[in-house]
N, C-alpha and C positions, 0 to 999 in steps of 0.2 A: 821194319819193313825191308823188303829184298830192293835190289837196284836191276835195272833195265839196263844191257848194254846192247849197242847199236852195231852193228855193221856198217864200216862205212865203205865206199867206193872207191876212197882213195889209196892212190898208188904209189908207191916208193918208197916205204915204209921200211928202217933196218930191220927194226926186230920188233917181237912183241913179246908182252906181257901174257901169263896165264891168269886169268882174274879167277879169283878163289873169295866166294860170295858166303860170310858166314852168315846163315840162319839161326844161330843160337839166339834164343828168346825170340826168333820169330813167332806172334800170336795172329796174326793172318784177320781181317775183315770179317772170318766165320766165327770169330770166337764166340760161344755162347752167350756171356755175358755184355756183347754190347748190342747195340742199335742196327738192326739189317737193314741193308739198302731199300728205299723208301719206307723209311719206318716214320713216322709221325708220331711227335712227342710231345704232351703238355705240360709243361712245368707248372704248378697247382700251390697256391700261397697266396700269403700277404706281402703286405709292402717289401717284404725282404728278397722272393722273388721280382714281385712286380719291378722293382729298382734295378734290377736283371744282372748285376755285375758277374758274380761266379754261372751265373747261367748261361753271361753272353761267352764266357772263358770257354766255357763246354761246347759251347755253339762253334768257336775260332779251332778248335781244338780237333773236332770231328772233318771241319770242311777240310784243316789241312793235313791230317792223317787220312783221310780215307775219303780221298778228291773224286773216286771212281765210283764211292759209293754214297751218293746224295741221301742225308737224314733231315727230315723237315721239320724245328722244332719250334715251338709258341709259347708265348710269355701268356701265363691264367692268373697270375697274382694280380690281388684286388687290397688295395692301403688297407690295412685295418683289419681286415676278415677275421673270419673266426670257420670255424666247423659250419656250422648252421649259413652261412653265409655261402662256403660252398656247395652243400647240399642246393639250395634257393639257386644256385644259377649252374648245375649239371649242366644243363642242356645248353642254354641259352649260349655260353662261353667257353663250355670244354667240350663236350661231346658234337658239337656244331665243327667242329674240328675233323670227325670220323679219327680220333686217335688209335694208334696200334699200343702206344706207352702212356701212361702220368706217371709225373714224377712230384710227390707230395709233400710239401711242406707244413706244416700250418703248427702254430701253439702259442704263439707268443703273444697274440690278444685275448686266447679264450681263456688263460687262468686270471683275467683279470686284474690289472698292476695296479689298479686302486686297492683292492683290496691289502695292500703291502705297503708296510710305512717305513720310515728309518731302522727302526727298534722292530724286535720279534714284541707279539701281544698272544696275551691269554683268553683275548676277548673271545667268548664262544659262538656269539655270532659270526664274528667274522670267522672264524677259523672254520664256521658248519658251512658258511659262505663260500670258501676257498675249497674245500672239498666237494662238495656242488657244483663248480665250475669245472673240477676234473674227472667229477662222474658224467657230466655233459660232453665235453669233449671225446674220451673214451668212446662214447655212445656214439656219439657222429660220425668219429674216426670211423669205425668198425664199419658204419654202416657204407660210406662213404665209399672203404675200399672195395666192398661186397657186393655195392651198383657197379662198379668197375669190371671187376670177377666176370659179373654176372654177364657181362657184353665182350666177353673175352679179351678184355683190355690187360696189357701186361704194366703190373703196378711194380712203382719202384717205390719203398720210403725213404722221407728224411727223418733227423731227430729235430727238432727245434734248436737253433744257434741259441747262445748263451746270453743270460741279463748280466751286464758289468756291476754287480753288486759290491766289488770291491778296491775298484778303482779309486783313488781321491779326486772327483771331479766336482766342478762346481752345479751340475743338474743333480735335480731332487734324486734321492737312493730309495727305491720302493726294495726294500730287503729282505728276498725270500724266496723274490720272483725265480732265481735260478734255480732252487731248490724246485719249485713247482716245476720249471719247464727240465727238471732233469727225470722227474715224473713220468711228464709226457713221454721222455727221451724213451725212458723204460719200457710206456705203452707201446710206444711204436716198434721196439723189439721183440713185444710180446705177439702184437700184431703178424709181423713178418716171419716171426714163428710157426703159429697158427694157420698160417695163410702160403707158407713157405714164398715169402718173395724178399726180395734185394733190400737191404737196409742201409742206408749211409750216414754214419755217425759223426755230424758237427759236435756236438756238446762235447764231444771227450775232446775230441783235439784241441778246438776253441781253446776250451778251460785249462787244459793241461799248458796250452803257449803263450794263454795271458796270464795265467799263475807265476811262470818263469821270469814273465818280463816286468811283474810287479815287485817279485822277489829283490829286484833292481832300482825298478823305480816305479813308486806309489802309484805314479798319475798314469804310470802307462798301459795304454789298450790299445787290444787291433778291433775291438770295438769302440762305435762313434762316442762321441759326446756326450749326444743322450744314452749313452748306455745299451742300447736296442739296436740298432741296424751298424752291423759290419761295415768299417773302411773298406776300401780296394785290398788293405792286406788281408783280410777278415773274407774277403771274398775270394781272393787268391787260394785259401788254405781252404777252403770249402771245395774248390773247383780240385783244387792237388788230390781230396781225400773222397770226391767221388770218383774218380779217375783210379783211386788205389782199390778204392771195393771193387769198379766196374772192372779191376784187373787189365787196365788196358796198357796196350804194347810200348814199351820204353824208348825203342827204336823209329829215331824218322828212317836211318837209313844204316846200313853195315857193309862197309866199303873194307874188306881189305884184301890186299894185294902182296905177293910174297915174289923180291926181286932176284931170287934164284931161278923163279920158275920162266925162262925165258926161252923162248924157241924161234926157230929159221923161219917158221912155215904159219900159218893163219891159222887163229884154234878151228877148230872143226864145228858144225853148223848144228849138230847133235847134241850140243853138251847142253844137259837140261835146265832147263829154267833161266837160262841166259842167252840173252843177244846184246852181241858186243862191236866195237870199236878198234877198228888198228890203231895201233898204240903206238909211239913215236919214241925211239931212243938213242939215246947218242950220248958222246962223254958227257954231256952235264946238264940234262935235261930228260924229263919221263912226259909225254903228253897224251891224251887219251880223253876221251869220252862219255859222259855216262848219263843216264837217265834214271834220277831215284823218283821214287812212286809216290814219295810223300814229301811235304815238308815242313822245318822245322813251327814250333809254336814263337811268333815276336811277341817278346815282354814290352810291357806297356812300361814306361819310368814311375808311373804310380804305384807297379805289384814288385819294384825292385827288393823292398823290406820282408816281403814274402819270401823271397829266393835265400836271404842270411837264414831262415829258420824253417829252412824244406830242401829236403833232395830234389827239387823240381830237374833240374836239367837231366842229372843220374836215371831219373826213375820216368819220365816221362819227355827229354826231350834231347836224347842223343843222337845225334848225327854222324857215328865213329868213320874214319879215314884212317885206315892204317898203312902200312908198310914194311913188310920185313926185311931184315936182311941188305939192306940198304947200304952202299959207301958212304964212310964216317965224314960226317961235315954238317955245314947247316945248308938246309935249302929253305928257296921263298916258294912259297904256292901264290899260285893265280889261280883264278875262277872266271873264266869269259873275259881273259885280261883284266880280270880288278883283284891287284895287291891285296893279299888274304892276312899274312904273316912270314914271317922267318921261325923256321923250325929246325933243332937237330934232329940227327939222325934217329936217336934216342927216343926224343919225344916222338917221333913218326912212327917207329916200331913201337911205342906205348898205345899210339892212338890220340888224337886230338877233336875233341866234338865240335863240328863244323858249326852247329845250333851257337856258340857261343860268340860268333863272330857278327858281328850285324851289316858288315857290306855285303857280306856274301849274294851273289844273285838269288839262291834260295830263300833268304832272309829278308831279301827288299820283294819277292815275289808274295813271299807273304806275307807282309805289311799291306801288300794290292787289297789281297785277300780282305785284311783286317778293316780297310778303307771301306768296301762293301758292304762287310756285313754292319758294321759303324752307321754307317745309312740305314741300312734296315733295322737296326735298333732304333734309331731315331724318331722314325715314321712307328715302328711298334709301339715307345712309349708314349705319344700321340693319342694310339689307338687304344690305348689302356684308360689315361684319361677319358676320352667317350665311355668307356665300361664303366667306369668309374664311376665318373656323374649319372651313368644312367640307371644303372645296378643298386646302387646307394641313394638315389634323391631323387630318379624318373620312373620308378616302377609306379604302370599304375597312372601318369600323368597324362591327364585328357584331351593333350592336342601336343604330340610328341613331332608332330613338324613343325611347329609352329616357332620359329627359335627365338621370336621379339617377346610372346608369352614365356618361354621358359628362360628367357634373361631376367623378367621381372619375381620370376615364382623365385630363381635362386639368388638373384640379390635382396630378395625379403629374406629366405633362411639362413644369409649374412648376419643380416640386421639384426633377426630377432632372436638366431640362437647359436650362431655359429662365429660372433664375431671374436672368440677369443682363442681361434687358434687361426692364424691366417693362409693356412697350408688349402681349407676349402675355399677360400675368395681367387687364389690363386689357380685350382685346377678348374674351380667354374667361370673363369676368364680367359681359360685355356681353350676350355670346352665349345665356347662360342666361335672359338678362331677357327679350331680343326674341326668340329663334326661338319663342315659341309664340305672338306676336302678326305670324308672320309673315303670314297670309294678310290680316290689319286691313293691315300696311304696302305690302301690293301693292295693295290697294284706294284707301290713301290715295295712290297716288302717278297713278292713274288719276283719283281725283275733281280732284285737287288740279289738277291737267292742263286738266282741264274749267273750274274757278275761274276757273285763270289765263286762257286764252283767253275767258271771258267778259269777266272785265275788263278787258281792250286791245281788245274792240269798238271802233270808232269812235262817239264822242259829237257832236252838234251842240256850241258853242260860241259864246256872243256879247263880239264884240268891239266896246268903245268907246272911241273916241280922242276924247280931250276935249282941245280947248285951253286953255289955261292964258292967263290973264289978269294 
């Protein structure tokens, strides 16, 4: 992203700075490949979106790269789903949206993990079983994308993330499953093919960076436990590798500055695409002003494991400050007077990525950010629970306001078929809390929207590079 420099008012200034603003690899808010301002996006899945981590990545990612240009996105993932599942609720939960994007996930229930045991099998049932679930699928998908097509919606796919078939864990090993959802993976190429749209490919990464990290140690995955739904690191590497398809800009900011270029006189008010800041110089000191347009992405300490095995900062989260030409020593940078680092001269004509520093005012500006949408996550998963129970156990139920009725109907399908996975006792004792504060949680997920894009405005900032003595 370019940097905004100020004019300021102030008077008395020795000299100044000619600020030399590189654009290289600027890809600018028009880029083709991403999300235009007001664009509304469904993210479309199972539990794996539904659980929203690499979604929520994408969601922190957009507000703080492109603060000017608000993208409204929504969690559509339903536990469980399959094909057939989102066809049955188009309207009801995605299309009720007025979407300009979906973005598609789905596989990992429809080849069905029962049918996969420890050991491969020759049984011909099951195996005519297992190819049946992927001529169903297929069918859905296709159809699925083509209702979308059809309403000029802009389809992105996923490929299905990866089954931990090879991990040594103590959960049952259904082994095979991966090979089926690498299937799907294929479909959905064939898909995007046919259909010329955006394809983003978990399976290969996944596989290729939990095969490495087995090659070391057995038990190791950046998939869970059960094998099936991504860690934060698993969710990390998902969010880095839609962000590499969608081609998006590496740069928050490109700061540099070359200390020969120093003049009597105040730059001129012409010079394009910049407004600037008198600049402050004297024997041991450079101060100055800037306003970048974007700001950096804050790492959660749960995706830290992510960043040892991804170019994340490189490729999606530089923040360069440079300087050339510089007298040889070391200097300390400030930021709004908060102690940033000591730097040689060296490393300052090399370039230091601001993004890596976590006081930085940028950095805790966008932790604000991350705080906001953190709520609005909150109150979303909430609202997915009501989808949930209602999509899955209320279609169809004959006094759908009635909530002392529908406490009774679903602690009967506790009892009498559900008791042995206790994940539904749970979202149906959730369901009783939140659905009558549903209309508060649509509300908060609209202010919270509003929060977040105030705070990733662009701030003025003063920089001071002191030499050190």
């Amino acid at each position: 992203m370019f940097v905004i420099f100020k004019k300021s008012k102030t008077l008395g200034m020795k000299k100044l700075f000619i600020i030399l603003i590189s654009l290289l690899g600027f890809k600018g808010i028009a880029q083709p490949n991403m999300f235009p301002k007001n664009s509304v996006v469904c993210f479309v899945g199972n539990s794996i979106t539904n659980n929203g981590e690499f979604y929520h990545n994408l969601n922190l990612y957009y507000v703080t790269r492109f603060p000017k240009s608000p993208v409204t996105f929504f969690n559509c993932g339903i536990s469980g789903d399959v094909t057939s599942g989102i066809l049955k609720r188009l309207q009801s939960d995605i299309l009720i949206h007025n979407p300009t994007h979906v973005v598609i996930m789905i596989g990992m229930n429809d080849v069905t993990r029962s049918l996969y045991g420890e050991l491969p099998t020759s049984n011909a049932d099951t195996l005519k079983r297992r190819e049946d679930a992927l001529t169903v699928y297929k069918k859905n998908l296709d159809s699925i994308v083509r209702i979308f097509l059809s309403k000029n919606i802009q389809v992105i796919l996923q490929t299905p993330t990866v089954y931990d078939q090879y991990a040594i864990l103590a959960t049952e090993n259904h082994y095979g499953v991966n090979d089926a959802l690498k299937q799907c993976a294929d479909f959905a190429q064939t898909l995007a093919n046919t259909y010329d749209l955006q394809m983003v490919d978990y399976w290969t990464i996944l596989n290729e960076i939990n095969t490495k990290l087995q090659q070391k140690d057995a038990s190791a995955t950046i998939i869970g436990q059960d094998r099936i739904h991504p860690g934060p690191t698993g969710h990390f590497i998902m969010s880095y590798q839609f962000l590499k398809t969608m081609q998006m800009p590496s740069m928050v900011s490109n700061i540099k500055l070359d200390r020969r270029k120093i003049k009597e006189t105040e730059i001129k008010d012409s010079i394009e695409n910049i407004d600037y800041n008198f600049i402050e110089i004297n024997d041991s000191q450079f101060k100055f002003e800037i306003t970048e347009s974007s700001l950096p992405f804050p790492i959660n300490y749960t995706q830290q494991q992510a960043l040892d095995l991804l170019p994340f900062y490189k490729e999606f989260n530089d923040e360069n400050f440079l300087i050339k030409n510089l007298k040889k020593g070391e200097y300390s940078l400030y930021i709004d007077g908060v102690f940033i680092g000591n730097f040689t001269h060296k490393q300052l004509e090399n370039g230091i990525n601001l993004a890596l520093f976590p006081q930085t005012p940028q950095n805790k500006q966008a932790l604000e950010v991350r705080d906001a949408l953190s709520k609005l996550w909150k109150a979303e998963a909430d609202l997915r629970t009501i989808q949930f129970v209602e999509l899955k156990f209320l279609d169809g139920f004959s006094n759908p306001q009635n909530l002392k009725a529908i406490k009774e109907y679903l602690d009967d399908l506790v009892t009498k078929k559900l008791s042995t996975n206790p994940y539904y006792k749970t979202q149906f004792d959730k369901y009783m809390i939140v659905k009558p504060m549903q209309q508060e949680l649509e509300a908060i997920l609209v202010n919270q929207q509003t929060r977040a894009y105030k705070f990733a405005q662009p701030l003025p900032h003063v920089f001071n590079l002191v030499l050190k003595k």
